[in-house]
N, C-alpha and C positions, 0 to 999 in steps of 0.2 A: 504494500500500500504506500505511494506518495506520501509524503509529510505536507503539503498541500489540501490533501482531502479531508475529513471530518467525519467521523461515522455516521452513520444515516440516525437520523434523530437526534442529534445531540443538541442543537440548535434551536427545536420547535418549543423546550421548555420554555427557556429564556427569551421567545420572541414573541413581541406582540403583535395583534392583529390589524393591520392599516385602518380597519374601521374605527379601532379604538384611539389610535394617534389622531386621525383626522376630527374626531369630537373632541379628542382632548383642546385642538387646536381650535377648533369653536367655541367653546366653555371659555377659554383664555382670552378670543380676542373677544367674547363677550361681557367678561369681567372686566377688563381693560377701558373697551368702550363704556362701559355702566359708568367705571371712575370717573372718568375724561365727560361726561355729559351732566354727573351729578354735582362734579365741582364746577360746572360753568352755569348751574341752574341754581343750586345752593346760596343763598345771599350769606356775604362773609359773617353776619350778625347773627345768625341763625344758631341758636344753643345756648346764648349769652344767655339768658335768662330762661333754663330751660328748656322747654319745648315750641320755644319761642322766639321769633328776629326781634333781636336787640336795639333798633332802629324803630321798629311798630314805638316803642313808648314815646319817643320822643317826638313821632308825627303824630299819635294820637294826642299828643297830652298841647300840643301846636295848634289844634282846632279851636274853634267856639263854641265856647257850653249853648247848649239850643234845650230849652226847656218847651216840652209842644201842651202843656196841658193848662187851664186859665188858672187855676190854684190847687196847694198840694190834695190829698185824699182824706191823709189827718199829719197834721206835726203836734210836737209835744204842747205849742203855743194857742192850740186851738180848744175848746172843750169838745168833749164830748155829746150829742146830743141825748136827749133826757131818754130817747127809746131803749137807749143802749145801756144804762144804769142798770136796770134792774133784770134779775134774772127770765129764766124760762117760766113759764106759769101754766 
């Protein structure tokens, strides 16, 4: 036997199947892509505060308080109306 040759089978353990390499190589550049679109989508603020863009407080809190109702429902400064005093009957 040639020192070139290989006994028949010695090879098929350790070899794997081209279907498997060519997914492997899909998974990969699927992970890859996933990074590269989530960091370009991700606002850099995002986590600062949780589960939360770090930027939201500071535009929302930048707005105008808009109150839409003509007066409150009840505050501490108002009384109570007499129906409401007294219990169930």
């Amino acid at each position: 036997m040639p020192v070139s040759e290989k006994p028949a089978g010695s090879n098929k353990a350790r070899r794997v199947p081209q279907q498997v390499t060519h997914w492997a190589l899909v998974f990969l550049l699927a992970a890859v892509a996933f990074v590269i679109v989530r960091s370009l989508l991700v606002p850099p603020t995002f986590g600062e505060f949780g589960h939360y863009r770090g930027a939201a407080v500071a535009e929302n809190a930048a707005k105008p308080i808009k109150f839409a109702a003509r007066r409150p429902a009840f505050s501490a400064t108002t009384t109570r109306p007499a129906s409401n005093t007294r219990g169930r009957t």
